[in-house]
PQR file with spaces between the fields and no chain letter, atoms N, CA, C, O and H, PARSE charges and radii, in Angstrom:
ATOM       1  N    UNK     1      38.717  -22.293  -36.065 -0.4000 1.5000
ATOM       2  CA   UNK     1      37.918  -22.452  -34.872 -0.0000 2.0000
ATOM       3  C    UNK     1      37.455  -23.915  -34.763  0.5500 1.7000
ATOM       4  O    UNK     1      37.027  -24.576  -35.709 -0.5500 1.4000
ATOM       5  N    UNK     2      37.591  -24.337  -33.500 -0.4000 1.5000
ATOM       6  CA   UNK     2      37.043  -25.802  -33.523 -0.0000 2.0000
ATOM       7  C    UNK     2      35.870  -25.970  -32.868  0.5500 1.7000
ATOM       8  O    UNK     2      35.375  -25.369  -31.915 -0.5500 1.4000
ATOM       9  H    UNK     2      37.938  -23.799  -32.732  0.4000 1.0000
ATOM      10  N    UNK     3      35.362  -27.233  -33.784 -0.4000 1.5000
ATOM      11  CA   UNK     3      33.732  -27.325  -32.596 -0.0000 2.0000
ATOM      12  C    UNK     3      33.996  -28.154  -31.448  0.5500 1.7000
ATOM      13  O    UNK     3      35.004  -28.827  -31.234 -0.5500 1.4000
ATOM      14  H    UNK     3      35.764  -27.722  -34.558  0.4000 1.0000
ATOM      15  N    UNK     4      32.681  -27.987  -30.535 -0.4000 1.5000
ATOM      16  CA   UNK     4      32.706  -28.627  -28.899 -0.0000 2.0000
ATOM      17  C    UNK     4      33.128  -29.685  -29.568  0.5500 1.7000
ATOM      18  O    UNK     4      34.345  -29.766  -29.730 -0.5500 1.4000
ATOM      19  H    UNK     4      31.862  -27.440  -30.708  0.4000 1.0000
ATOM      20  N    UNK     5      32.335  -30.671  -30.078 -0.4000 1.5000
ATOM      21  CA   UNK     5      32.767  -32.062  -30.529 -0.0000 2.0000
ATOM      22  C    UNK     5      34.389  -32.454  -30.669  0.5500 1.7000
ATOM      23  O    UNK     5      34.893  -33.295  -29.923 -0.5500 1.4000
ATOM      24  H    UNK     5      31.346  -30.605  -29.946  0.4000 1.0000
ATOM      25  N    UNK     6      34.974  -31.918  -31.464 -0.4000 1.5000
ATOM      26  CA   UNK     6      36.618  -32.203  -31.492 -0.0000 2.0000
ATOM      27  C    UNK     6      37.375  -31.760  -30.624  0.5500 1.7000
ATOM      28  O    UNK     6      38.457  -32.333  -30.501 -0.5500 1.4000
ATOM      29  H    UNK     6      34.565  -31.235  -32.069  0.4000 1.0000
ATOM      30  N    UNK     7      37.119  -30.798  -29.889 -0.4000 1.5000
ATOM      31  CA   UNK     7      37.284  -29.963  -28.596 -0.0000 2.0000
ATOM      32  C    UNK     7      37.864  -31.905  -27.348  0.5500 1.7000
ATOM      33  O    UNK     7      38.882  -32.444  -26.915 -0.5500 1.4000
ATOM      34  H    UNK     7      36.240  -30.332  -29.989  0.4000 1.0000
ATOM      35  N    UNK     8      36.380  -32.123  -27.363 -0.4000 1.5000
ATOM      36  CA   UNK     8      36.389  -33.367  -26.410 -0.0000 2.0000
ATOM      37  C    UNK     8      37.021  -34.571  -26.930  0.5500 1.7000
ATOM      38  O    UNK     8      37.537  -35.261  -26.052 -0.5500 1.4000
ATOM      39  H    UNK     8      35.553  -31.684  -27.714  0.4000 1.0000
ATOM      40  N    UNK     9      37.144  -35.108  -28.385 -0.4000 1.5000
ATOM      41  CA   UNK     9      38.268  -35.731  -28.386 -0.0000 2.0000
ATOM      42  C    UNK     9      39.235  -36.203  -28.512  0.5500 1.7000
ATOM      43  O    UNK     9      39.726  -37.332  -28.530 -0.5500 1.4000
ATOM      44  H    UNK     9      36.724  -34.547  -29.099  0.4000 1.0000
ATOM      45  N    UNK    10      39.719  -34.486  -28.677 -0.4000 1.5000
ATOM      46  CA   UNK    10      41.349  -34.037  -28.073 -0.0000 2.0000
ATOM      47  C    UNK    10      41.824  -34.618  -26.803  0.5500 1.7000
ATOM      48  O    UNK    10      42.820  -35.262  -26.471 -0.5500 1.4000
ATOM      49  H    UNK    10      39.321  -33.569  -28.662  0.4000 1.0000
ATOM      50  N    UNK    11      40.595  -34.096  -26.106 -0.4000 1.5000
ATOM      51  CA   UNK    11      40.839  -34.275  -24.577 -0.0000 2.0000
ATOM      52  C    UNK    11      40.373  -35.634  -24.007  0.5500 1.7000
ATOM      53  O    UNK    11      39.819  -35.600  -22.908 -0.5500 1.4000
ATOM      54  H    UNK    11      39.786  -33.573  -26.376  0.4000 1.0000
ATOM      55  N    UNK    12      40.527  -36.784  -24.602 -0.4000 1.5000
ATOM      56  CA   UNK    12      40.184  -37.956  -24.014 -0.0000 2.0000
ATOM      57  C    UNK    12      41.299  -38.545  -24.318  0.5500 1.7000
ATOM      58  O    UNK    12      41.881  -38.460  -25.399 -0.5500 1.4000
ATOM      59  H    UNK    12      40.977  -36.811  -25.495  0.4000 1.0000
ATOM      60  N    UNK    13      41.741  -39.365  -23.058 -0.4000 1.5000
ATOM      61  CA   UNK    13      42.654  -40.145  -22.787 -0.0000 2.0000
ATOM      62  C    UNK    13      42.964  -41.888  -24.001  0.5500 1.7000
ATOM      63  O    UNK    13      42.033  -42.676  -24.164 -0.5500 1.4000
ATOM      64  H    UNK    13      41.268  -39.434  -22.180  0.4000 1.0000
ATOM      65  N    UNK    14      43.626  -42.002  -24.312 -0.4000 1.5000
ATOM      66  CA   UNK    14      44.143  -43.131  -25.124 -0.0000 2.0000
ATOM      67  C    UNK    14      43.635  -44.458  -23.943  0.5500 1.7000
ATOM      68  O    UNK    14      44.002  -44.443  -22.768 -0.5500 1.4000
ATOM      69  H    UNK    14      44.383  -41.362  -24.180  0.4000 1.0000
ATOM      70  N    UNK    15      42.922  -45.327  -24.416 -0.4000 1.5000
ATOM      71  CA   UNK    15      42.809  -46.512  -23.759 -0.0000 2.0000
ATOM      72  C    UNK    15      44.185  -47.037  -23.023  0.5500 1.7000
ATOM      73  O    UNK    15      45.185  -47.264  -23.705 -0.5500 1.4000
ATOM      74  H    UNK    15      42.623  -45.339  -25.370  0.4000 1.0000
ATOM      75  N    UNK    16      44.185  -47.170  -21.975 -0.4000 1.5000
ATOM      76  CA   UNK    16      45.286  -48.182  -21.172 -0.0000 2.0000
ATOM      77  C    UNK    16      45.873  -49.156  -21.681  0.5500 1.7000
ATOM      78  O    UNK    16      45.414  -50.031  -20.947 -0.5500 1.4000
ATOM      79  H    UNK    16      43.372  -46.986  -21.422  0.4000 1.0000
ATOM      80  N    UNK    17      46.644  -49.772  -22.485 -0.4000 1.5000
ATOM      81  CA   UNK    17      47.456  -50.848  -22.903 -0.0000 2.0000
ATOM      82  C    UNK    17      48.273  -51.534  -22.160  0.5500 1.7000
ATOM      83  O    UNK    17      49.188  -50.900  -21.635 -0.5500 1.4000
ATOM      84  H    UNK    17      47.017  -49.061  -23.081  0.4000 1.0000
ATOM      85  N    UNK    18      48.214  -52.415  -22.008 -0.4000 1.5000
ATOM      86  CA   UNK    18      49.338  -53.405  -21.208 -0.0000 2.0000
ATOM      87  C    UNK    18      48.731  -54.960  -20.923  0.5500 1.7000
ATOM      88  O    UNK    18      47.615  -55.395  -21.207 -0.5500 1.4000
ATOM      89  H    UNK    18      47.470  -52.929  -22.434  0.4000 1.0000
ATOM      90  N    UNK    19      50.138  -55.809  -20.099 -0.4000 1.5000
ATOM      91  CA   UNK    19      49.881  -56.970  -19.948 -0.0000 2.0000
ATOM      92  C    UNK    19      48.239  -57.189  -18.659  0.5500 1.7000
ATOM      93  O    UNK    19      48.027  -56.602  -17.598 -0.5500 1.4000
ATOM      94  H    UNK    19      51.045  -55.456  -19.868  0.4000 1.0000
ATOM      95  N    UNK    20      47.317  -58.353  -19.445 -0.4000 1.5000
ATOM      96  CA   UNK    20      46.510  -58.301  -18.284 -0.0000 2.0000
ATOM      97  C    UNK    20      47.104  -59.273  -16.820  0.5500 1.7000
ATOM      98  O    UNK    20      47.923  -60.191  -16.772 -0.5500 1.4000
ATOM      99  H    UNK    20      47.489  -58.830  -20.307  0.4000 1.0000
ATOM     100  N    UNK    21      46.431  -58.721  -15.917 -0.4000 1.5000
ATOM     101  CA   UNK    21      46.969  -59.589  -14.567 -0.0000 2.0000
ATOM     102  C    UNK    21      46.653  -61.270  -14.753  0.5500 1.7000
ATOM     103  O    UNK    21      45.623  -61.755  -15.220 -0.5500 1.4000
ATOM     104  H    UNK    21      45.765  -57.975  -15.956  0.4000 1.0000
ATOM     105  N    UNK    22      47.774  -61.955  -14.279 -0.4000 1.5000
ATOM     106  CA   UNK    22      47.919  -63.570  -14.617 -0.0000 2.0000
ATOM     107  C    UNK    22      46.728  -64.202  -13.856  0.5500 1.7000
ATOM     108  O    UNK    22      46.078  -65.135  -14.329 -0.5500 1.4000
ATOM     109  H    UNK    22      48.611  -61.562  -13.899  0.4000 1.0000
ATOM     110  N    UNK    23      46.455  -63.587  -12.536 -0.4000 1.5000
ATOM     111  CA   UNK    23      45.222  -64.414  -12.087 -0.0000 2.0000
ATOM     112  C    UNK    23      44.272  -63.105  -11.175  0.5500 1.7000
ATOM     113  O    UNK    23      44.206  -62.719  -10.008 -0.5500 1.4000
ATOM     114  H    UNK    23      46.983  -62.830  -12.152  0.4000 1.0000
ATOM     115  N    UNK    24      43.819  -62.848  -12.112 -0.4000 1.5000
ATOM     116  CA   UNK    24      42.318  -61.484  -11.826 -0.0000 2.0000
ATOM     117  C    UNK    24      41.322  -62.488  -10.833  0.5500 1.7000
ATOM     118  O    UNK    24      40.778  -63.566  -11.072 -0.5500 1.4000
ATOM     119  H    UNK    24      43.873  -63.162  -13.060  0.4000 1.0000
ATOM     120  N    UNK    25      41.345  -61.675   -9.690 -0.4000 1.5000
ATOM     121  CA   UNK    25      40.019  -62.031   -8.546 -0.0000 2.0000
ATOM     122  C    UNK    25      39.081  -62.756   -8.842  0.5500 1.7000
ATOM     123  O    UNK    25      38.676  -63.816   -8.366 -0.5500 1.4000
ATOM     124  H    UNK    25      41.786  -60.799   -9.495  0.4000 1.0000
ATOM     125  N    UNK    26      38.598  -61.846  -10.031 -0.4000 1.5000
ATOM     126  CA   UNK    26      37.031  -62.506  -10.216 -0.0000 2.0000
ATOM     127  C    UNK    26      37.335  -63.939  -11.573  0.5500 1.7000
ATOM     128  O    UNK    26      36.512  -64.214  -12.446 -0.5500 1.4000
ATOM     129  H    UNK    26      38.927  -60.984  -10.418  0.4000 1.0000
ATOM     130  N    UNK    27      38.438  -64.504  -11.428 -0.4000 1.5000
ATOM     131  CA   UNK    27      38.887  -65.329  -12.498 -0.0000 2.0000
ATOM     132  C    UNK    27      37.674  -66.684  -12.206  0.5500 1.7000
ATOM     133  O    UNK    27      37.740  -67.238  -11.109 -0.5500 1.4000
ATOM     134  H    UNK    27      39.107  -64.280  -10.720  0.4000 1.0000
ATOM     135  N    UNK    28      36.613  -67.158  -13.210 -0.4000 1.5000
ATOM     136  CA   UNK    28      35.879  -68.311  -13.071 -0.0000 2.0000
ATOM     137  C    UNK    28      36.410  -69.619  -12.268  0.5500 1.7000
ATOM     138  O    UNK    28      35.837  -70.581  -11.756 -0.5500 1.4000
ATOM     139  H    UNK    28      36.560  -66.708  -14.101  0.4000 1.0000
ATOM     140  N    UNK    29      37.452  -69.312  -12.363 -0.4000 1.5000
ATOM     141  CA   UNK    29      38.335  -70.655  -11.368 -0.0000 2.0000
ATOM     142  C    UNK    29      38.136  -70.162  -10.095  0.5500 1.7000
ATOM     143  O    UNK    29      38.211  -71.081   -9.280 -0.5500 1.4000
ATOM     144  H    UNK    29      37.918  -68.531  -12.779  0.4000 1.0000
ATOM     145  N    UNK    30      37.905  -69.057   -9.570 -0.4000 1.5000
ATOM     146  CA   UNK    30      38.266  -68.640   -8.669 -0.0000 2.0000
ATOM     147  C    UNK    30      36.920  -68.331   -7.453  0.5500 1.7000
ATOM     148  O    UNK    30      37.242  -67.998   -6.313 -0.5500 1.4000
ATOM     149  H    UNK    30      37.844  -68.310  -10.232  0.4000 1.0000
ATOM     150  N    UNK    31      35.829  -68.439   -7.732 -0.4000 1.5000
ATOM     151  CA   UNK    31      34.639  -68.288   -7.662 -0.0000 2.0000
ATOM     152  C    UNK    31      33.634  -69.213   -7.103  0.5500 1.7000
ATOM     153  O    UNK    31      33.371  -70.349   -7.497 -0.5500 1.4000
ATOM     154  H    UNK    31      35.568  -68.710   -8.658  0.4000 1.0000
ATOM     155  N    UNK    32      33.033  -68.450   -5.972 -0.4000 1.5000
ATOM     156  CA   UNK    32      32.794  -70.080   -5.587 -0.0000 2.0000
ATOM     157  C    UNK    32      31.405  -70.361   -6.250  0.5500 1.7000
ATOM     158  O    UNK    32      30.802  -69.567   -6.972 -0.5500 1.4000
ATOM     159  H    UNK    32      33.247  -67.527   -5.652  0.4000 1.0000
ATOM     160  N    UNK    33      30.931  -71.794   -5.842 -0.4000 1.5000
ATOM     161  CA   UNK    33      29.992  -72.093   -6.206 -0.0000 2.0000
ATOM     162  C    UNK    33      28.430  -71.507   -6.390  0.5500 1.7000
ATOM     163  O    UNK    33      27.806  -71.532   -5.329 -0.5500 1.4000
ATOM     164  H    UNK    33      31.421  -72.440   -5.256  0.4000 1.0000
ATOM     165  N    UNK    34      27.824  -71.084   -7.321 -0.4000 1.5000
ATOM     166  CA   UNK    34      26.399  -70.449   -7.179 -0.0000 2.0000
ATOM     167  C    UNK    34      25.633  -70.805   -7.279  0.5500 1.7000
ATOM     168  O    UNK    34      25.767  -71.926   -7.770 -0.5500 1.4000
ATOM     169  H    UNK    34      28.330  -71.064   -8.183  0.4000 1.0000
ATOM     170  N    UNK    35      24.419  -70.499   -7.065 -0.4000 1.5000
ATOM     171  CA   UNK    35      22.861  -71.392   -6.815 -0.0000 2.0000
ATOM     172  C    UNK    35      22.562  -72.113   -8.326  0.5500 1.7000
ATOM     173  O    UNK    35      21.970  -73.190   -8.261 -0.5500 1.4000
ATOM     174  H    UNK    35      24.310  -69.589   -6.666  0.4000 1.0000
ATOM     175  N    UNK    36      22.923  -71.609   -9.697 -0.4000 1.5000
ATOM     176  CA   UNK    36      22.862  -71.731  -10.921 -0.0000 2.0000
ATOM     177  C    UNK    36      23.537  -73.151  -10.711  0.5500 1.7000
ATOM     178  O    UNK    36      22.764  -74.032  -10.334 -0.5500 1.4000
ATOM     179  H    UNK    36      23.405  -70.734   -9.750  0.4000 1.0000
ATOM     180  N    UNK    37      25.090  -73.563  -10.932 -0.4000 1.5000
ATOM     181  CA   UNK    37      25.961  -74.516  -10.512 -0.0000 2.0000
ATOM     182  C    UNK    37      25.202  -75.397   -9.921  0.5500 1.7000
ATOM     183  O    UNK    37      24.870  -76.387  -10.572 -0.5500 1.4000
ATOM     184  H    UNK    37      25.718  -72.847  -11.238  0.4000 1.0000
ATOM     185  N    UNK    38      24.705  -75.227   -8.413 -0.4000 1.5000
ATOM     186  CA   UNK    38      24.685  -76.024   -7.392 -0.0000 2.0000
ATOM     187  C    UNK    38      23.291  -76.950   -8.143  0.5500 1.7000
ATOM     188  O    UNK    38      23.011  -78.148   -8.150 -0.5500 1.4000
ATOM     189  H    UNK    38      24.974  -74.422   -7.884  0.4000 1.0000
ATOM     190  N    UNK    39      22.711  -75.878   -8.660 -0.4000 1.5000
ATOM     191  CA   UNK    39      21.128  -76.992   -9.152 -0.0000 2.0000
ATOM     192  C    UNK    39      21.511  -77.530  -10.634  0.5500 1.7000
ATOM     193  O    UNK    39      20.592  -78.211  -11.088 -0.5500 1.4000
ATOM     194  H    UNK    39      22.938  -74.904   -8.654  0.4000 1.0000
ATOM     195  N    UNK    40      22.368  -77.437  -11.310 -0.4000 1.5000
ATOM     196  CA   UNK    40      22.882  -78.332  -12.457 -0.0000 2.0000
ATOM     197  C    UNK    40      23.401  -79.582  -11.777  0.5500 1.7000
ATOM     198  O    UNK    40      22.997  -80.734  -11.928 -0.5500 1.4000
ATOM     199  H    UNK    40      23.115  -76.883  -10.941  0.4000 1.0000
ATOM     200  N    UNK    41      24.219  -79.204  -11.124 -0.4000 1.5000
ATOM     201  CA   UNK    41      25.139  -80.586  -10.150 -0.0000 2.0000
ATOM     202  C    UNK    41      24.095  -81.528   -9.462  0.5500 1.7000
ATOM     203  O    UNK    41      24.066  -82.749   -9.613 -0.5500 1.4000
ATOM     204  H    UNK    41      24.547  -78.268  -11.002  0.4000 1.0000
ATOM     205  N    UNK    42      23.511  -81.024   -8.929 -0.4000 1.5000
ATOM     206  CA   UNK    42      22.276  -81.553   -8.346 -0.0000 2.0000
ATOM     207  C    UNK    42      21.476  -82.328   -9.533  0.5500 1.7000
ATOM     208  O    UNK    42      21.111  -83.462   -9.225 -0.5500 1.4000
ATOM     209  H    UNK    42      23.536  -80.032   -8.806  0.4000 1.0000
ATOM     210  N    UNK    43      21.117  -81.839  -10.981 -0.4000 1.5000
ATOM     211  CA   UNK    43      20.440  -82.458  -11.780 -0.0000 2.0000
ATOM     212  C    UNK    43      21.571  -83.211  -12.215  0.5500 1.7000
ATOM     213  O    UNK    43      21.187  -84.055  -13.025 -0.5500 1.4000
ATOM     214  H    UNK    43      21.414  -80.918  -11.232  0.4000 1.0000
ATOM     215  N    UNK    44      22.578  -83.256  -12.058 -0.4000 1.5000
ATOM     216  CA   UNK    44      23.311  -84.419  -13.541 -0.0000 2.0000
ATOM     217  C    UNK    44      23.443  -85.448  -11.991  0.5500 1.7000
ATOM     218  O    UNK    44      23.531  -86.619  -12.361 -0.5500 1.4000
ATOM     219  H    UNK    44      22.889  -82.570  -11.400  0.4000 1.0000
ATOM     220  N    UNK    45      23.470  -85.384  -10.886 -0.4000 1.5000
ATOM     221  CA   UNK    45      23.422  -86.337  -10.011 -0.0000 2.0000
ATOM     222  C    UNK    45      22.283  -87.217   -9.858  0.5500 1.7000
ATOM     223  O    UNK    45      22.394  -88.441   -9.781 -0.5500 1.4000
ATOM     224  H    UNK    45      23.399  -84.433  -10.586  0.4000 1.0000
ATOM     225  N    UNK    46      20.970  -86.461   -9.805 -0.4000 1.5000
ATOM     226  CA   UNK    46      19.702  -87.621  -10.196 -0.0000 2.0000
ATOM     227  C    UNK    46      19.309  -88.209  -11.649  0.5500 1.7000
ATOM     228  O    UNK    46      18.532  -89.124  -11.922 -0.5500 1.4000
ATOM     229  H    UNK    46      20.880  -85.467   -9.867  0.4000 1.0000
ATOM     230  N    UNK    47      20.079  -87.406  -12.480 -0.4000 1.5000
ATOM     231  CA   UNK    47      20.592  -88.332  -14.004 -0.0000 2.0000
ATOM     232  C    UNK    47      21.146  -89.118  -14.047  0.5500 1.7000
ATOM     233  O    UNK    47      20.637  -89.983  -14.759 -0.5500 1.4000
ATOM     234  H    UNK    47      20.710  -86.663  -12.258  0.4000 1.0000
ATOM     235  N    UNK    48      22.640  -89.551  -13.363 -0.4000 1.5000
ATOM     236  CA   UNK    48      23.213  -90.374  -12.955 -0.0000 2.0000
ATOM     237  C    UNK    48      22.770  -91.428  -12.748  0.5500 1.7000
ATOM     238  O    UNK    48      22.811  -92.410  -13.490 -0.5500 1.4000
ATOM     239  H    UNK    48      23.054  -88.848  -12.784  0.4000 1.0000
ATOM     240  N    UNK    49      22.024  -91.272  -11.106 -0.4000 1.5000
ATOM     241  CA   UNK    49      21.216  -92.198  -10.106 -0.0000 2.0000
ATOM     242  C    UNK    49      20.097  -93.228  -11.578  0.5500 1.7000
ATOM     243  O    UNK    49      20.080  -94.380  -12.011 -0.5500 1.4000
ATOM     244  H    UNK    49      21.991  -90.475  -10.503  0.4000 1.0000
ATOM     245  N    UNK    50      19.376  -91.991  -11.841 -0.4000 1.5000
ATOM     246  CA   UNK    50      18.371  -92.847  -12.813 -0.0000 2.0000
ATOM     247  C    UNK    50      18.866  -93.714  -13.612  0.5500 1.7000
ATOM     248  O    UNK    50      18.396  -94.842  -13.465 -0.5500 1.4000
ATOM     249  H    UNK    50      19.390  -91.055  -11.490  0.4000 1.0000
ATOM     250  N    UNK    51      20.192  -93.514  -14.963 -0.4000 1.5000
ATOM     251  CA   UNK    51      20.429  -94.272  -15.341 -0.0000 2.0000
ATOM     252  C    UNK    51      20.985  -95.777  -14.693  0.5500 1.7000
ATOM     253  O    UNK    51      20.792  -96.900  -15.160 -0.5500 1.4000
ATOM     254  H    UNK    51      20.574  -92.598  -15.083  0.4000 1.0000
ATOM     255  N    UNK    52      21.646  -95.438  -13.610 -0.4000 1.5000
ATOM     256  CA   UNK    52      22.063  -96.117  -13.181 -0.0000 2.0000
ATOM     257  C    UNK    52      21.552  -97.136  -12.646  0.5500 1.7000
ATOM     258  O    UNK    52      21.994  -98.284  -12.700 -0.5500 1.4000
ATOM     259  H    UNK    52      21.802  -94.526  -13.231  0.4000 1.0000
ATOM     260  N    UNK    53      20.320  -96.652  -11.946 -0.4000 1.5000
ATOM     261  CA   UNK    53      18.729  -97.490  -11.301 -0.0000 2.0000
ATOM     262  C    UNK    53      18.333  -98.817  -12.806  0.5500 1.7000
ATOM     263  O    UNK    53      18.372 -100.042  -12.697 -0.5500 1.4000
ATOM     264  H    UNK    53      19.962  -95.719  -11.901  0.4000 1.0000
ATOM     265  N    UNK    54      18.019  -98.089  -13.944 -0.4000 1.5000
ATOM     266  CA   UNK    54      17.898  -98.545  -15.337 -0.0000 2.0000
ATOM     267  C    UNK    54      18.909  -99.850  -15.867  0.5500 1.7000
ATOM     268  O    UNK    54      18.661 -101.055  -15.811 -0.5500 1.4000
ATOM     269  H    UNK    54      17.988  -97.093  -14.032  0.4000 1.0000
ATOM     270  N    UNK    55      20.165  -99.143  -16.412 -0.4000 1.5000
ATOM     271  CA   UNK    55      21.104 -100.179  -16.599 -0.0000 2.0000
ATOM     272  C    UNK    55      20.905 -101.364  -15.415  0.5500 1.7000
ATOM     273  O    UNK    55      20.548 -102.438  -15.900 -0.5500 1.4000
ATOM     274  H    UNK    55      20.367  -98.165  -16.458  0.4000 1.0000
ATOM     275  N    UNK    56      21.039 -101.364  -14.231 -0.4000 1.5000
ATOM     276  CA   UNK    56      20.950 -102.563  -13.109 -0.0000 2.0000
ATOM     277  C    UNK    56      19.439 -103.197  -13.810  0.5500 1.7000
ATOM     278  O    UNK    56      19.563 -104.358  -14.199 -0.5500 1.4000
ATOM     279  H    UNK    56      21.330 -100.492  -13.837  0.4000 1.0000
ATOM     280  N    UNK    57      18.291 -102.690  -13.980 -0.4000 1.5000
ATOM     281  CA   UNK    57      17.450 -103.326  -14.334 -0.0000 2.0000
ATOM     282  C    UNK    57      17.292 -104.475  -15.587  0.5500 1.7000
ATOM     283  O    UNK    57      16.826 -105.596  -15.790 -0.5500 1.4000
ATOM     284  H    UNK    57      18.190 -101.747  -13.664  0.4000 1.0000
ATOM     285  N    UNK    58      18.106 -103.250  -16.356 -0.4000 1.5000
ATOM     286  CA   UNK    58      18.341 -103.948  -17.967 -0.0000 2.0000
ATOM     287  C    UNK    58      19.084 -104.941  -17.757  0.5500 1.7000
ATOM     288  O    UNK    58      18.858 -105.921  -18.468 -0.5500 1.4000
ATOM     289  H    UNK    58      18.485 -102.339  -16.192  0.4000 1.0000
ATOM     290  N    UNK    59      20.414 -105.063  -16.543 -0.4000 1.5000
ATOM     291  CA   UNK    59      21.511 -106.464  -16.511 -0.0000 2.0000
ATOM     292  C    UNK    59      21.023 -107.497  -15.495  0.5500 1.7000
ATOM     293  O    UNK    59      21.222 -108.711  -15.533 -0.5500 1.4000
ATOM     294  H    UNK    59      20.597 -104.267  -15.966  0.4000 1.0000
ATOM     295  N    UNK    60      20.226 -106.666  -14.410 -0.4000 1.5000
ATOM     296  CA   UNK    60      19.569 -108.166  -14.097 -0.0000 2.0000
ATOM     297  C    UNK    60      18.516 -108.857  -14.715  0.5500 1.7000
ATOM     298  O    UNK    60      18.284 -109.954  -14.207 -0.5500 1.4000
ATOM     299  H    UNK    60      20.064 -105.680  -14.379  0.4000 1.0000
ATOM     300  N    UNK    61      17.590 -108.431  -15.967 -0.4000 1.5000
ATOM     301  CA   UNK    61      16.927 -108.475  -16.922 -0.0000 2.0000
ATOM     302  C    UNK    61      17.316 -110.096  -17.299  0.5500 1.7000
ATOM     303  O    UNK    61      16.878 -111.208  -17.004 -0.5500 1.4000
ATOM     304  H    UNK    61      17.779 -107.540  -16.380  0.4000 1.0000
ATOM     305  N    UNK    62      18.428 -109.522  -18.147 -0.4000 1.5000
ATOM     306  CA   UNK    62      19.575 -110.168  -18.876 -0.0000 2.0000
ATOM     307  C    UNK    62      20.222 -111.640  -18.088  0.5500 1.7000
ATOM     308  O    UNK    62      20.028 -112.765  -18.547 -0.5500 1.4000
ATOM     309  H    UNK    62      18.783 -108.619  -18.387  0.4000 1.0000
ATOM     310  N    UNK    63      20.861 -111.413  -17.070 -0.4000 1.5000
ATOM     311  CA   UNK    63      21.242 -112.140  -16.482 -0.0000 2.0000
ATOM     312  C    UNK    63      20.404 -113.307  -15.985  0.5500 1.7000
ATOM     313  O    UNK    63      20.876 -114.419  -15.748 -0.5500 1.4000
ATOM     314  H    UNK    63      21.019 -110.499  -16.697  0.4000 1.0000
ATOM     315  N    UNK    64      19.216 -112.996  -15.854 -0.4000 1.5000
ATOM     316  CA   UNK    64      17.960 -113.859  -15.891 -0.0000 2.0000
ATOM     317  C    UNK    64      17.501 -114.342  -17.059  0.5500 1.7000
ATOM     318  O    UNK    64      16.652 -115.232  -17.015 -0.5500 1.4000
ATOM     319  H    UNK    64      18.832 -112.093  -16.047  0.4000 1.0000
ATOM     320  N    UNK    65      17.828 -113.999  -17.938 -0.4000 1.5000
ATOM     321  CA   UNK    65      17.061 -114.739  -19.079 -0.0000 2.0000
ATOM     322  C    UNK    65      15.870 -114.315  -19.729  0.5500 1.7000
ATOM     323  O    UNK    65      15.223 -114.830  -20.640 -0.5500 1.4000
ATOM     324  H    UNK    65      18.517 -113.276  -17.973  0.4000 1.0000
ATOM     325  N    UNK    66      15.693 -113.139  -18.992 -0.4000 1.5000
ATOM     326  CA   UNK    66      14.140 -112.657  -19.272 -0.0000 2.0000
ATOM     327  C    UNK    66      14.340 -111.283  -20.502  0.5500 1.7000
ATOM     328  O    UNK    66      15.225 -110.427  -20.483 -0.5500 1.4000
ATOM     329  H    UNK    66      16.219 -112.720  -18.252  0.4000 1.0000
ATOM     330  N    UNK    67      13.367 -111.409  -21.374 -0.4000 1.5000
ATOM     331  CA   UNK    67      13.038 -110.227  -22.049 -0.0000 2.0000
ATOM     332  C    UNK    67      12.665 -109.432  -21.540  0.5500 1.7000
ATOM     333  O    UNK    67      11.833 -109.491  -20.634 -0.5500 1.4000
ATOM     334  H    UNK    67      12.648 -112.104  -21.390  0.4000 1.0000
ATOM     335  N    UNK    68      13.532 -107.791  -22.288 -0.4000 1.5000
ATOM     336  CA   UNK    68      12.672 -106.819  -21.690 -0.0000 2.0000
ATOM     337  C    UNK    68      11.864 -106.197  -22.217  0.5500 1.7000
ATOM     338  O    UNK    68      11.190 -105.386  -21.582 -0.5500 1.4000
ATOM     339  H    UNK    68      14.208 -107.743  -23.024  0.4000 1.0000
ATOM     340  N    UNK    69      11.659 -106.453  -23.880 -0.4000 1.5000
ATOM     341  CA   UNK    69      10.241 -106.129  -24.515 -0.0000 2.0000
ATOM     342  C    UNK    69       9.420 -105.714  -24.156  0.5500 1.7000
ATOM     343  O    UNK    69       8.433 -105.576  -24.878 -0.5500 1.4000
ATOM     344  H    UNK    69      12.206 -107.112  -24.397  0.4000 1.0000
């Protein structure tokens, strides 16, 4: 006599095996941009700007002759 337990998994199906699809919908490439993204991009752009503001300071510094001590 068998119990419910082995009963059920007799009766469950073997996982699906096979090749996965080459380019699935929801593939990260495929996706558009999200609010998460958009405000990183947004921060490494006024990171940018700043250094960039900086270095010009530090080379016209320089280029003048002046310490920046």
């Amino acid at each position: 006599m068998k119990d419910a337990g082995e009963e059920e998994e007799e009766e469950e199906e073997p996982p699906v095996q096979g090749p996965m699809p080459y380019e699935p919908d929801d593939a990260p490439w495929k996706r558009g941009e999200s609010g998460i993204r958009k405000f990183f991009g947004y921060l490494n752009t006024i990171k940018s700007r700043l250094i960039g503001g900086v270095e010009d300071k530090l080379l016209a510094g320089v280029q003048e002759g002046q310490s920046t001590s």
